[in-house]
N, C-alpha and C positions, 0 to 999 in steps of 0.2 A: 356512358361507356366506361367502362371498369379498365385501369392503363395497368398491366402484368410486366412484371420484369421481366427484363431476357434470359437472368441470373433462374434457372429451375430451383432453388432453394430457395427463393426469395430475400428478401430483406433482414431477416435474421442470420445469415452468413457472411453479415461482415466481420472481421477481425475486432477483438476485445481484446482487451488487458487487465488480467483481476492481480489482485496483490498479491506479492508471493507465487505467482505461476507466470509462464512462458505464455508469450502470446497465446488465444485460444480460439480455436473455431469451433463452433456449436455441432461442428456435425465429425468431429474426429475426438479422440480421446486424449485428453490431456496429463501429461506428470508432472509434479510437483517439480521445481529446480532443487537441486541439492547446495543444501547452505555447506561454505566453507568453513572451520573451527574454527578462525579470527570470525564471521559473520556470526555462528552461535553464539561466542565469548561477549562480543561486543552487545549481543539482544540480550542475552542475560545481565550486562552489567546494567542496561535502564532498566528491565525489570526490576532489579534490586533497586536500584533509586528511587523506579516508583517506589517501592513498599518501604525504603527507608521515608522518604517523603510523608506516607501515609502513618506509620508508625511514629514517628514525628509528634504528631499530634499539633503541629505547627500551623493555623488555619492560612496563613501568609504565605508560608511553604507549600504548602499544597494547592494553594490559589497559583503562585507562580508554577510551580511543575504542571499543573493540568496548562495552562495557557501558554508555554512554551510548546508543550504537545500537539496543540491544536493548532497553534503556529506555525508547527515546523510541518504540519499534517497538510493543510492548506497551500504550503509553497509547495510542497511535495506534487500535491494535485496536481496543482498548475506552471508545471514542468519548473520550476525556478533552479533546483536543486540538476538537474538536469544540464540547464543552462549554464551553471556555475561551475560546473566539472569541464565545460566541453574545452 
């Protein structure tokens, strides 16, 4: 016997969180949030790092810049960054 939710949408109506948007539910339409000028300013200054990093030509430099990336990417995931603010 097949057990059906009580939820008529089923199991793909729980709440997500993609990067860069507002909470999302699959069955309503979602807007981008709107970045503040400090939030652009500050995304643009690592982009520039990366590409100074990569212009560089430093393999050391760009070992370290990609693995703080991934670093910071990963606590990020797992709410640490989150935590740290509260």
């Amino acid at each position: 016997m097949c057990h059906q939710s009580s939820d008529p949408r089923g199991s793909h109506s729980r709440t997500r969180i993609l990067r860069g948007l507002r909470q999302v539910r699959p069955d309503r339409l979602t807007v981008p949030r709107r970045r503040s000028r400090a939030s652009l300013l500050f995304r643009t200054a690592r982009r520039v790092d990366d590409l100074e990093a990569l212009a560089s030509r430093n393999p050391m430099r760009i070992e370290r810049r990609v693995k703080n990336k991934v670093v910071g990417q990963v606590l990020g995931r797992g709410g640490f960054w989150l935590w740290l603010w509260k």
